[in-house]
BADONU-345418 format. One record per residue (C-alpha): residue in three letters; x, y, z. Coordinates in steps of 0.05 Angstrom, whole numbers, padded with zeros to 5 digits, always signed. Example, Ala and Ser with C-alpha at 12.3 -4.5 7.8 and 13.67 -1.06 7.14 Angstrom:
ALA+00246-00090+00156;SER+00273-00021+00143;
END
This chain:
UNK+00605+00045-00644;UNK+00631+00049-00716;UNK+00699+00071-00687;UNK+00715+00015-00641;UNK+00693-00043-00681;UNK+00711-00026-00746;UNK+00766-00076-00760;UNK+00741-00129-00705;UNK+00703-00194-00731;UNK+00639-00184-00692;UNK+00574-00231-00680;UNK+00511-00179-00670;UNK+00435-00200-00650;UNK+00392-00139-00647;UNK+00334-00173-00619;UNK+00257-00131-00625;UNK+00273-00085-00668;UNK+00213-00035-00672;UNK+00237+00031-00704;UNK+00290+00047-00755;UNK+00326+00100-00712;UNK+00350+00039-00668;UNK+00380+00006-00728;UNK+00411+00071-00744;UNK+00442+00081-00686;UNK+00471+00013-00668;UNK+00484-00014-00747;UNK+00481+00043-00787;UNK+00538+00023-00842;UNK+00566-00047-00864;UNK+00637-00021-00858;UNK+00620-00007-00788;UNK+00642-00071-00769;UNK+00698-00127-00788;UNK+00701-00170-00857;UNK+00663-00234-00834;UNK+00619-00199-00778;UNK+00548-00222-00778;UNK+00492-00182-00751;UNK+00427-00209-00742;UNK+00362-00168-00735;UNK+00284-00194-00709;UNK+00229-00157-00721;UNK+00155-00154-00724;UNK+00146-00102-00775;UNK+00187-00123-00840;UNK+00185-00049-00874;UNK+00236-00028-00813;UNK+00282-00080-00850;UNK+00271-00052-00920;UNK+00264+00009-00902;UNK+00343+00011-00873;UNK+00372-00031-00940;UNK+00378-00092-00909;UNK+00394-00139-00960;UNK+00376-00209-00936;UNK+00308-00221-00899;UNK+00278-00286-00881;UNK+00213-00307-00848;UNK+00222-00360-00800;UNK+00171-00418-00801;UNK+00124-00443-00749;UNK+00125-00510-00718;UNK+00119-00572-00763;UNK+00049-00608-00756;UNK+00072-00664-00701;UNK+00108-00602-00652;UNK+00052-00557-00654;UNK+00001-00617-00640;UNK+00050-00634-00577;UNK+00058-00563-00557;UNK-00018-00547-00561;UNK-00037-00617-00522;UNK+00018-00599-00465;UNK-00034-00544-00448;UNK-00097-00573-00464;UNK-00091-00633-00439;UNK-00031-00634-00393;UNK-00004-00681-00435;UNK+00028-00705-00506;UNK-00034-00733-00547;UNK-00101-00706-00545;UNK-00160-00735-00498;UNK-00206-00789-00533;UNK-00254-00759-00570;UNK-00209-00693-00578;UNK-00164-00708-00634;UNK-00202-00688-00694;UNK-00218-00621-00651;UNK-00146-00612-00631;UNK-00119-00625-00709;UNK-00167-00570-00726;UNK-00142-00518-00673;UNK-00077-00527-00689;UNK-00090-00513-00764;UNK-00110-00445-00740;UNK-00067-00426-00699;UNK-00019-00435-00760;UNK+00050-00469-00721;UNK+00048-00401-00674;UNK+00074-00432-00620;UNK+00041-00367-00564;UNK-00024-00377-00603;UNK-00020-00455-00589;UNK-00004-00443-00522;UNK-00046-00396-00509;UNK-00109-00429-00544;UNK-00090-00493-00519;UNK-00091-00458-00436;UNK-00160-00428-00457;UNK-00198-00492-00475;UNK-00164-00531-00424;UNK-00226-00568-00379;UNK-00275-00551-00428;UNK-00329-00600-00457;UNK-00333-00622-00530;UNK-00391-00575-00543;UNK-00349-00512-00515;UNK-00297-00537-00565;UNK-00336-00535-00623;UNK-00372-00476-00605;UNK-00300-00428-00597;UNK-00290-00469-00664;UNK-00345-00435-00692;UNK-00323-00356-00671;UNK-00252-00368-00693;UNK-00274-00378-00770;UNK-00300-00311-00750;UNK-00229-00274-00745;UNK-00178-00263-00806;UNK-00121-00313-00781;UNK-00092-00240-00758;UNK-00040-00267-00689;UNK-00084-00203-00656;UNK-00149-00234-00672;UNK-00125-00302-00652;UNK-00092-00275-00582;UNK-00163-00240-00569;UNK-00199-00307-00569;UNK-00174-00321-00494;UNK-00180-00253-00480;UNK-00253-00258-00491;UNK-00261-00315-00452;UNK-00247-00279-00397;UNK-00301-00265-00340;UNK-00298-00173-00332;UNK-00260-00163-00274;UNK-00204-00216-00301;UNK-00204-00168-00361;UNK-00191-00105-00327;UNK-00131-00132-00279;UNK-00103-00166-00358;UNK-00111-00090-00387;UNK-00083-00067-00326;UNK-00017-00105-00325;UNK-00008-00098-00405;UNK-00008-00026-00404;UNK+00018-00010-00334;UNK+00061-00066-00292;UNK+00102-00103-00340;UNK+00163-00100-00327;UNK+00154-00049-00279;UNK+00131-00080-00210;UNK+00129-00136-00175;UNK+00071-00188-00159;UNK+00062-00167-00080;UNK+00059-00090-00110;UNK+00010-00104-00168;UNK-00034-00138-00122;UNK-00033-00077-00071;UNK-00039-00033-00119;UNK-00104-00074-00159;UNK-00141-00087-00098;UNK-00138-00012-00074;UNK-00181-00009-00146;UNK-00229-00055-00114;UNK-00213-00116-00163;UNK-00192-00189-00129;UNK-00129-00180-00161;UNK-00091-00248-00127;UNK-00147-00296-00152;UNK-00151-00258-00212;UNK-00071-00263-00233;UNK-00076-00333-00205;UNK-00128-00337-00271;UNK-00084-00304-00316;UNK-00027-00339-00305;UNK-00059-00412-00307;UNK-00092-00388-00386;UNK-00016-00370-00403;UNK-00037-00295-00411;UNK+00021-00274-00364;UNK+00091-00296-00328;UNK+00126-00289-00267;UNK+00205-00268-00278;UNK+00264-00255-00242;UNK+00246-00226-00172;UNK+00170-00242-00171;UNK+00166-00187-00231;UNK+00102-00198-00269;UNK+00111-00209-00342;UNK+00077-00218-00410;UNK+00092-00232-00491;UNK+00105-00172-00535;UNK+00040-00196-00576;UNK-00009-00202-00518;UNK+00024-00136-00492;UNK+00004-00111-00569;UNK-00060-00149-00565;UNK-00080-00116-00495;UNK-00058-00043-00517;UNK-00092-00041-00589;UNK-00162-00061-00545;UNK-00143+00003-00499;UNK-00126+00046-00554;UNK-00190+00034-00598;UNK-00238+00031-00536;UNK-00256-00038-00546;UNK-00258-00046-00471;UNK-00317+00001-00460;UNK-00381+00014-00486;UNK-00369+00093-00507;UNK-00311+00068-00553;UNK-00259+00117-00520;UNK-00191+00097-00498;UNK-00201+00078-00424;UNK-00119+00078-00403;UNK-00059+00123-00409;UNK+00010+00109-00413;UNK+00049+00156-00459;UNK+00054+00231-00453;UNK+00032+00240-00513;UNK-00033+00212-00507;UNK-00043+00248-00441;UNK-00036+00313-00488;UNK-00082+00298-00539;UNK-00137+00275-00484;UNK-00133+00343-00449;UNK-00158+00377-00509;UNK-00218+00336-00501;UNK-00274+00334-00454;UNK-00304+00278-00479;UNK-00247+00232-00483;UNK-00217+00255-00411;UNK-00275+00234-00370;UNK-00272+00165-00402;UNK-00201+00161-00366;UNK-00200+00106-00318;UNK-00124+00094-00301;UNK-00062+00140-00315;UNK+00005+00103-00306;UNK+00061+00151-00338;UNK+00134+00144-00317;UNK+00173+00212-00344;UNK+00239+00243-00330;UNK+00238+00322-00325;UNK+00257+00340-00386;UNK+00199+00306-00421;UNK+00132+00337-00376;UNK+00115+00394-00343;UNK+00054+00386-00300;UNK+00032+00457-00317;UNK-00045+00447-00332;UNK-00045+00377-00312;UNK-00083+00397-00240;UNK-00144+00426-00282;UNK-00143+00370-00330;UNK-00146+00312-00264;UNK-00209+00357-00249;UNK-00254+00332-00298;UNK-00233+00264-00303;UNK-00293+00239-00255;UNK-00287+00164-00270;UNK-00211+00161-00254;UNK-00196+00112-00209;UNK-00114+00103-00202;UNK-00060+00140-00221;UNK+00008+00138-00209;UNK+00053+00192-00239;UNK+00131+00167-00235;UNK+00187+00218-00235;UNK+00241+00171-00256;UNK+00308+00216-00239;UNK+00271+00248-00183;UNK+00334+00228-00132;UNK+00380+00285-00176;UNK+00334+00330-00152;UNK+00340+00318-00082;UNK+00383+00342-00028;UNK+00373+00375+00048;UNK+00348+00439+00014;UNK+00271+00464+00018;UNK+00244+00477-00052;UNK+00186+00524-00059;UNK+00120+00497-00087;UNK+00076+00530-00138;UNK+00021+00549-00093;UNK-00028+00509-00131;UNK-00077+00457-00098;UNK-00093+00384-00120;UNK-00163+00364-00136;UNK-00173+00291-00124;UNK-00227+00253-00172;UNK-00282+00229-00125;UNK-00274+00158-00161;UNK-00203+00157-00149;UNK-00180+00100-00102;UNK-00095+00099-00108;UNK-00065+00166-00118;UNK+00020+00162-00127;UNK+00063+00224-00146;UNK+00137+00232-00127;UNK+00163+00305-00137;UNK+00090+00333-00139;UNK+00099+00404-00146;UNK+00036+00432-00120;UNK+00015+00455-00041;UNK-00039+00421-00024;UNK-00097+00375-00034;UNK-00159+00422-00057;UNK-00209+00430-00006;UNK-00269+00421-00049;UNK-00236+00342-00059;UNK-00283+00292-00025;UNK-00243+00225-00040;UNK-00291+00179-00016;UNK-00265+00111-00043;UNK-00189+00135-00036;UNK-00145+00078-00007;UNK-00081+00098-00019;UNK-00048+00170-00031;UNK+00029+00159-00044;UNK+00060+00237-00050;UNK+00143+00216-00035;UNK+00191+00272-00047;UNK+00132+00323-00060;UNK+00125+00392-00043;UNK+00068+00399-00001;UNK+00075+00435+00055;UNK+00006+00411+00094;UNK-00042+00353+00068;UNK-00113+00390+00076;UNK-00144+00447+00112;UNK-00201+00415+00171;UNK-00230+00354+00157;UNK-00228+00324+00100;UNK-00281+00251+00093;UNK-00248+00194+00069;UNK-00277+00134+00098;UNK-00234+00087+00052;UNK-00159+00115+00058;UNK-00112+00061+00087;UNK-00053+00088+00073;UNK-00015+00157+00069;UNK+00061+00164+00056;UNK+00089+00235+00053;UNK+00162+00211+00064;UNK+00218+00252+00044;UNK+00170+00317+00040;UNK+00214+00362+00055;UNK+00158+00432+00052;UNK+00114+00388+00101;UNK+00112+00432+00167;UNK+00041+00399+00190;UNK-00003+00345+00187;UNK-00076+00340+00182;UNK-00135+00328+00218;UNK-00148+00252+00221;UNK-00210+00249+00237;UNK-00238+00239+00168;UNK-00195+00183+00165;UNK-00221+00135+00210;UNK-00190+00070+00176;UNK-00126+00091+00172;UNK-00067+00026+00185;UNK-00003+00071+00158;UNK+00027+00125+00160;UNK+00107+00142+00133;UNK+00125+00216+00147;UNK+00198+00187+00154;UNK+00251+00247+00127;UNK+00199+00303+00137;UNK+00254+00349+00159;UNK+00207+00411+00163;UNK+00159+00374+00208;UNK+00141+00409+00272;UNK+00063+00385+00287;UNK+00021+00329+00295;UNK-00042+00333+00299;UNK-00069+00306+00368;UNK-00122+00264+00323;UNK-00075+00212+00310;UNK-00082+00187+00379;UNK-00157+00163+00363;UNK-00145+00118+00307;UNK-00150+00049+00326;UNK-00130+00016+00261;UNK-00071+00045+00253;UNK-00017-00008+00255;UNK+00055+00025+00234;UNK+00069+00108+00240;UNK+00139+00122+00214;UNK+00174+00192+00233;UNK+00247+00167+00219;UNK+00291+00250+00209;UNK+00233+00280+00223;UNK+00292+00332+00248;UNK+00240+00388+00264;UNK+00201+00350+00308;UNK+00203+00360+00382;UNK+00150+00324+00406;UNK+00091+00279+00393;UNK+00020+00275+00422;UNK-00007+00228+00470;UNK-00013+00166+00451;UNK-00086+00129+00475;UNK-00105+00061+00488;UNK-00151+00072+00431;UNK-00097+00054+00385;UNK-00103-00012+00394;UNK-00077-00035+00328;UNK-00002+00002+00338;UNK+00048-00041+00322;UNK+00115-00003+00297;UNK+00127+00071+00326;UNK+00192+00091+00296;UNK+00229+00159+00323;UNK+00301+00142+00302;UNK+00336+00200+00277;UNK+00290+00251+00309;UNK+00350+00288+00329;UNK+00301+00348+00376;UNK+00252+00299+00401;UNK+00280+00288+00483;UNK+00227+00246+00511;UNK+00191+00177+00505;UNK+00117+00192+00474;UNK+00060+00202+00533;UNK+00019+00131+00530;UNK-00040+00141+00575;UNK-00058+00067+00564;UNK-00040-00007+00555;UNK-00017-00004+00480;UNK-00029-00079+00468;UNK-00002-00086+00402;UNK+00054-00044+00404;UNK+00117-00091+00385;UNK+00171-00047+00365;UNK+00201+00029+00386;UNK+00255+00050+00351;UNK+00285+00113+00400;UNK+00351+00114+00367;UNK+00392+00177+00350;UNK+00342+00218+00384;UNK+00360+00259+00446;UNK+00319+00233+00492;UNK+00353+00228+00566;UNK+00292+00188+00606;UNK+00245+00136+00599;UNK+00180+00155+00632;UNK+00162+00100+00688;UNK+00085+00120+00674;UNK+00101+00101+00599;UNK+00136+00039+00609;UNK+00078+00013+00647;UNK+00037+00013+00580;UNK+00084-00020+00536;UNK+00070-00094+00549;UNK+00070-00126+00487;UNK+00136-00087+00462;UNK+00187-00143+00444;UNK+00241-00093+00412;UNK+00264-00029+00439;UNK+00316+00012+00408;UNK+00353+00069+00446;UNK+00423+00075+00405;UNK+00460+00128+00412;UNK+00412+00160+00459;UNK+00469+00195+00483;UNK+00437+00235+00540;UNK+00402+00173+00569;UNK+00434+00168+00641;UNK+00394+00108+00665;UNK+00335+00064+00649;UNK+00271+00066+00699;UNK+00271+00017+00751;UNK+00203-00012+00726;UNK+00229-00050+00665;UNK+00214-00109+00684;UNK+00140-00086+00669;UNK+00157-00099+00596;UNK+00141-00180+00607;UNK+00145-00181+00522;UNK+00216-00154+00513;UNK+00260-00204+00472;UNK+00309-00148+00445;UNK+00341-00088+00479;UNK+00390-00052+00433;UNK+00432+00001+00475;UNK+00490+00007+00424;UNK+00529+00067+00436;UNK+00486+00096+00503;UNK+00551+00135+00528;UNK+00531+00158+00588;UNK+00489+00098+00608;UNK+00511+00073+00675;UNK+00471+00015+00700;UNK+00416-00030+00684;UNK+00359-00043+00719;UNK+00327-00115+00730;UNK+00303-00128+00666;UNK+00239-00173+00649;UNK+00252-00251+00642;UNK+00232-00251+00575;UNK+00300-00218+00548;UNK+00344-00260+00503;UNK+00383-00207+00459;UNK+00425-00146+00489;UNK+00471-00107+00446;UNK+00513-00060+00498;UNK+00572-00045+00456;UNK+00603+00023+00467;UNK+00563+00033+00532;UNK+00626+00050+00553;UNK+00601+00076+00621;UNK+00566+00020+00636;UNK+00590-00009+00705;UNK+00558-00070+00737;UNK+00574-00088+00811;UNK+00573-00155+00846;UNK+00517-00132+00889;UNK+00485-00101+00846;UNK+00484-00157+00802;UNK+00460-00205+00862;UNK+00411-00159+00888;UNK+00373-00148+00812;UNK+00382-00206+00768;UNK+00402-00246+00814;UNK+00348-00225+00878;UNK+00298-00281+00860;UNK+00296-00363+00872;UNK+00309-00402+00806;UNK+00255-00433+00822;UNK+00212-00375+00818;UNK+00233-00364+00745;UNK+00208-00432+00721;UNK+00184-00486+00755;UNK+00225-00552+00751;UNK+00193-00610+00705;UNK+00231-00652+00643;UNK+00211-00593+00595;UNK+00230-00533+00644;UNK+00291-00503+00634;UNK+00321-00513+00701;UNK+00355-00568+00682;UNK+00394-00519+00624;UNK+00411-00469+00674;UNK+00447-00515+00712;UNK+00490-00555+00666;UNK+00503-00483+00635;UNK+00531-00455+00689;UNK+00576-00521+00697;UNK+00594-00521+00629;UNK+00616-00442+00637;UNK+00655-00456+00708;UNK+00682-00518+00677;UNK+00704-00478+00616;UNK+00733-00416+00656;UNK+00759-00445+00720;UNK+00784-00513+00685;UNK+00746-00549+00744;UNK+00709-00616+00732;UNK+00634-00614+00756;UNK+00607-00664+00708;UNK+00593-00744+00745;UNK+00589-00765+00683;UNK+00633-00797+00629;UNK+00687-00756+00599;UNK+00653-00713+00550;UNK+00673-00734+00479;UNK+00695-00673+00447;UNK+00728-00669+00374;UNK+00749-00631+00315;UNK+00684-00616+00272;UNK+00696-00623+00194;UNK+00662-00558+00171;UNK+00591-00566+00207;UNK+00587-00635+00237;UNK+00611-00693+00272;UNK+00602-00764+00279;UNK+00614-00792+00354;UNK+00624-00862+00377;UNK+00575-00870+00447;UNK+00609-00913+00510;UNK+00585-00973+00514;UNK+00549-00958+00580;UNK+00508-00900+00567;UNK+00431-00918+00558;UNK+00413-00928+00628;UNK+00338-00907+00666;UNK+00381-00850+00699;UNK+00407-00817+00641;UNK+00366-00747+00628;UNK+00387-00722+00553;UNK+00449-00705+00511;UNK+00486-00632+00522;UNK+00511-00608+00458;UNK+00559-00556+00451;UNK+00597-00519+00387;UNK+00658-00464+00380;UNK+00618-00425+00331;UNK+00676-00366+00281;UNK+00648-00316+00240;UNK+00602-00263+00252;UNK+00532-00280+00253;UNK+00486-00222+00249;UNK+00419-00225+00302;UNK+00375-00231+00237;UNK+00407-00279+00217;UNK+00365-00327+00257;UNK+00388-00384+00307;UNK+00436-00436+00310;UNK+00403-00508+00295;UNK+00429-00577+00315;UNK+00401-00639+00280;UNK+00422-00703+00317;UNK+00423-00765+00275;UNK+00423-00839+00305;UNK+00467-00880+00269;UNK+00478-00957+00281;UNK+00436-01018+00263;UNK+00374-01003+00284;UNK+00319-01000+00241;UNK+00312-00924+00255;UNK+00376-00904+00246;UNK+00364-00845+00203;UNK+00308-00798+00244;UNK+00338-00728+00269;UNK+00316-00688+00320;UNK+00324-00605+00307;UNK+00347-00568+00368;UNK+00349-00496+00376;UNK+00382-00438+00418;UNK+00384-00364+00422;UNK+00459-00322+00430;UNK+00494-00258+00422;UNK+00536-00234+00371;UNK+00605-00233+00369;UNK+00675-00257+00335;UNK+00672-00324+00368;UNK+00612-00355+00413;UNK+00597-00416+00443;UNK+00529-00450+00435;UNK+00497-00497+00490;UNK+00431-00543+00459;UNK+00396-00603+00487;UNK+00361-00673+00465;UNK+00322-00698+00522;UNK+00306-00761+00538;UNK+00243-00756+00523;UNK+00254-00727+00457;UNK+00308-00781+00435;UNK+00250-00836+00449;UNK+00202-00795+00403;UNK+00249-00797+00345;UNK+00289-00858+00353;UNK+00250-00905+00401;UNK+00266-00945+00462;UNK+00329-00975+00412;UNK+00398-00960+00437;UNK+00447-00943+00392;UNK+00522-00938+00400;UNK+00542-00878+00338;UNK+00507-00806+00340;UNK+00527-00755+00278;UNK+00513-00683+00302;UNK+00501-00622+00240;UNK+00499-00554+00263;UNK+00461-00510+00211;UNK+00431-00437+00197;UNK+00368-00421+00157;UNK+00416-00358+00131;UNK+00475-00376+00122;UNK+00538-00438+00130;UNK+00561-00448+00197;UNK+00638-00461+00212;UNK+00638-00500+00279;UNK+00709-00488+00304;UNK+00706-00541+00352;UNK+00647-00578+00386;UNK+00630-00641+00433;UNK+00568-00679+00466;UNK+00566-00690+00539;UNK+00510-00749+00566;UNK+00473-00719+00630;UNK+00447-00760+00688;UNK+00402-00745+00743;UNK+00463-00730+00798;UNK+00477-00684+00753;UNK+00427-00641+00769;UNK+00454-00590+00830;UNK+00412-00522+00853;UNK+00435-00464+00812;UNK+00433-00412+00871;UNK+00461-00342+00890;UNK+00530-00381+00907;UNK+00539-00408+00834;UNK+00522-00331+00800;UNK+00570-00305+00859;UNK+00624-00348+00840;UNK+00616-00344+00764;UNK+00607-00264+00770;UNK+00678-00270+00815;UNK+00710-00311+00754;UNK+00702-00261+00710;UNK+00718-00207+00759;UNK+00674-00141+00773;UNK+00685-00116+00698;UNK+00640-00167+00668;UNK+00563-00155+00653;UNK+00513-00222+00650;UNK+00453-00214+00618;UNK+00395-00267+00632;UNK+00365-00290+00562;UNK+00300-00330+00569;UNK+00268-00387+00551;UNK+00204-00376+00489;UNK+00177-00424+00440;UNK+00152-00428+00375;UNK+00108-00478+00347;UNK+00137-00538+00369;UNK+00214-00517+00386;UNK+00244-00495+00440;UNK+00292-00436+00449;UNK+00327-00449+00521;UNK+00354-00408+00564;UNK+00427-00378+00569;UNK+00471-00321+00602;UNK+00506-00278+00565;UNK+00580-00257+00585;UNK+00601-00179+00550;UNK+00668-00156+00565;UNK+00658-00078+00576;UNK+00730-00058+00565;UNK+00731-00072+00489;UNK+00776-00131+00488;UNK+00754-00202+00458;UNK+00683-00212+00482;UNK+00658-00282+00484;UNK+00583-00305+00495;UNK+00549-00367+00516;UNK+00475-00378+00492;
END
């Protein structure tokens, strides 16, 4: 630094200051820097100032009388002046707390609610302390009910910083402790913060407060220090018994070159109250490649009181099979080198959750019987991975199993209706595995199956049958995978079919009602025929599919297919009034109504938008809002419409307002100006072009094998439509559509 800056004026804060080798290294000289520079330094400990020669030092004051009183009264009382009856205890508080503005806060959230006698009483203990910040901070601390204390200790030592809210929780209530309630305490008595991207956070001096209590065992009876942190503390408390079984939590975040785990395994041993510990590799991804590296042959003995276990890059082979981990909810081993879990059974009644990914020594799993409870499992980029143990098939809580490059893998074991809780099977990437699992029952909670990049080349029809609630099935570059079965309409949940690159692919089957997202790019031998199309999609009355009423979707299908042939064929099908179509400014229009429009025949508005961009399928739908404009007395209600569609460069979208929707929102009123918004939850929409068409009962013609016949001859043979389906949720409606895929690879348009 001295170098560069030498001759530069230059203005530098070196904020927290806590040793004199960081002052050394970042201001070491005063020719370092430019005539005129200033650098300004904040410390805690003033002898890191004199101690480095610094020649000016000043002690900043507190808060005049009148801020602190505010300040304190913001948190006491939720307000600027104190509560009658409070003042003369308030003026006395904030006496002690010395115009500290933490201490005022925090006393202040600590005798928030409290009576006059409580008051008085906390007066009482703090003549007790010195005035020490420490001693003052510990006041609140106290206050606190055990378990509050333990999940404050916790986070001081362990999660600052580190991990987010969502994690800490996790991570606390595997310890048994009601960890949301309880950081719902913490942070209402000002003891901690929420930061940038729901990190949980703290002041340096409760952080110091919290850690001093650790370190001198003034949590605990026994006086030993309860928590571990540094490495260097680890080392001194595995030269004594005494002080390792008073270990409850070891948090330690290393990089190689700072531990070796030698005789760590027969220190864990003895530490019989431990209860989590999470050992952090920090440049553990340098380490890691494709290549197998060996283990030391050594086993890992797991506390009996233990109840989260995490350790990327553990070196060792096993778990010992003398461990009973009774209360064990979570055991986290990522990137170790274990090459099987446990010999037999092992008993652990409590264990939720296992993830062994990227374990690349892992050739087998356990036995799961001991693990009755078990909800997840990650073995995803176990690439020496060649057995499962047929056990998994009898637990019915497990809810996601993830075998993403499990590369070795070639097949799986049957999967029973006893897992009943199976939500997310993922395969993808599990290059040797060439068929769809066995199911040998109705798996009614399995959502998703992720097939992709495997080499699968059939879809059992016995399989299929048991998949009833799966709304997403992936099968991307399944490149053996000839055809689908002809049973596929048994999956009456599917919503999303993802066939992306399926080369040899040549048809599709009918395909359950429910679909409403197909993604068949690079299906490049996929091949639909007119009959074909007539004889599967096609085969059945519309009036089969859903039964006319106002709310039915009937009604859509027909006007669609107008709008398409009208659109396509340049034909005029609509007996209504020309439909008023204009240039949108960015996302919306405003459209002047004929004068003639509200009559008892007329049904509901059509509206329609030229949606550019791409849109990814995550990114949610498309959503009109529809506001009446005029002067009416209601002139301001919307109504939210919604539709489903299929990605692409440029789409058109089809939504409704029905008739009786429009009364709900605006009333029997008439009113002669609509203003249409088209809008995304994700993201701005850029409507190219867009219009509003008014629909009337003549309207309404049978959409029969004649209209898909000629649409299907508009296109001409090399066109594939897809039937997307009509769902709800909560109170909105997602209506029905066609899809229209171009297979050769030129410009593909879609209506939804």
């Amino acid at each position: 630094m001295s170098s560069g800056l030498r001759h530069k004026k230059v203005l530098l804060v070196l904020d927290d200051v806590s040793h004199k080798d960081q002052l050394e290294k970042l201001a070491g000289e005063c020719d370092w820097f430019g005539l005129g520079s200033w650098i300004i330094i904040t410390t805690r400990d003033e002898h890191v100032l004199v101690d480095h020669g610094v020649p000016k030092i000043y002690k900043p004051n507190g808060l005049d009388y009148d801020d602190a009183l505010k300040l304190f009264c913001l948190k006491a009382f939720k307000k600027e002046q104190p509560q009658e009856g409070y003042m003369q205890l308030s003026q006395k508080v904030v006496k002690y707390a010395n115009g500290l503005p933490l201490a005022l806060v925090t006393l202040g959230s600590f005798l928030v609610g409290r009576t006059i006698d409580e008051w008085q009483s906390a007066l009482q203990s703090f003549k007790n302390t010195k005035g020490d910040i420490y001693d003052i901070l510990k006041i609140s601390y106290d206050g606190l009910e055990e378990m509050w204390k333990e999940i404050f200790l916790d986070i001081a030592c362990f999660f600052r910083r580190w991990e987010t809210k969502d994690r800490v929780i996790q991570i606390l209530e595997n310890c048994g402790f009601n960890a949301r309630i309880g950081i719902s305490v913490l942070l209402d008595k000002s003891l901690l913060t929420i930061g940038d991207y729901e990190h949980l956070g703290m002041h340096d001096l409760l952080q110091g407060m919290a850690e001093k209590i650790v370190h001198f065992g003034l949590d605990v009876k026994h006086g030993k220090q309860s928590r571990l942190w540094r490495i260097k503390d680890l080392l001194l408390v595995s030269e004594n018994d005494k002080a390792i079984e008073a270990i409850q939590a070891i948090v330690i975040h290393y990089r190689k070159k700072d531990f070796y785990f030698e005789e760590f395994p027969e220190v864990l041993s003895k530490m019989s109250n431990l209860r989590l510990m999470i050992i952090d590799k920090t440049d553990y991804l340098f380490d890691q490649g494709h290549l197998v590296v060996p283990n030391d042959q050594r086993q890992l003995f797991v506390p009996n009181q233990l109840r989260h276990l995490s350790w990327n890059c553990c070196p060792l082979k096993c778990l010992s099979s003398s461990s009973q981990p009774k209360k064990l909810v979570q055991l986290d081993l990522q990137y170790s080198r274990i090459e099987y879990l446990w010999e037999g059974v092992m008993i652990s009644c409590c264990l939720k959750y296992i993830d062994l990914s990227d374990s690349k020594n892992l050739i087998r799993t356990p036995d799961f019987s001991g693990v009755p409870i078990l909800e997840e499992l990650n073995l995803s980029g176990c690439v020496s991975l060649v057995e499962i143990h047929p056990s998994i098939g009898q637990l019915y809580k497990l809810r996601y199993l993830h075998l993403r490059k499990c590369e070795s893998l070639t097949d799986l074991p049957s999967m029973s209706a006893k897992m009943q809780s199976l939500d997310v099977l993922a395969l993808c990437d599990c290059s040797k595995i060439s068929t769809i699992p066995k199911f040998t029952g109705i798996m009614k909670s399995l959502s998703e199956l992720n097939l992709g990049y495997t080499d699968i080349n059939k879809l059992e029809p016995s399989s299929i049958e048991c998949l009833t609630a799966l709304t997403l099935l992936d099968l991307s570059f399944c490149t053996n995978l000839e055809y689908l079965p002809s049973n596929m309409d048994n999956l009456r949940s599917l919503e999303k079919l993802i066939l992306y690159g399926c080369e040899k692919l040549k048809s599709l089957p009918r395909l359950p009602s429910t679909v409403r997202f197909i993604n068949a790019q690079y299906c490049n031998s996929l091949k639909w025929i007119t009959a074909r199309v007539k004889l599967s999609s096609w085969s059945q009355p519309l009036s089969q599919w859903c039964p006319y009423d106002e709310r039915s979707s009937r009604l859509e299908f027909t006007i669609l297919f107008h709008f398409l042939q009208e659109l396509l064929c340049h034909k005029t099908v609509y007996k209504i009034p020309s439909c008023l179509t204009h240039q949108s400014v960015r996302n919306s229009i405003s459209i002047e109504l004929p004068s003639n429009w509200y009559n008892s025949k007329w049904i509901r508005f059509a509206l329609w938008a030229s949606v550019s961009g791409f849109i990814n399928f995550e990114d949610g739908i498309i959503r009109a809002r529809v506001i009446a404009l005029g002067d009416m007395p209601l002139n301001h209600c919307d109504s939210k419409l919604f539709t489903t569609w299929i990605h692409c460069e440029v789409r058109i979208g089809l939504l409704y307002l029905s008739r009786d929707e429009w009364f709900a929102t605006v009333g029997n009123g008439e009113c002669n100006q609509i203003k249409v918004i088209f809008e995304n939850d994700k993201r701005t929409i850029d409507v190219r072009e867009c219009g509003v068409s008014l629909i009337y009962e003549q309207d309404v013609d049978e959409f029969n094998q004649t209209n898909a016949q000629c649409l299907i001859e508009s296109f001409g043979e090399e066109v594939s439509i897809y039937k997307l389906t009509v769902g709800d949720d909560d109170d909105d409606y997602y209506y029905d559509a066609y899809t229209v895929i171009d297979d050769d690879g030129d410009d593909t348009e879609s209506w939804c």
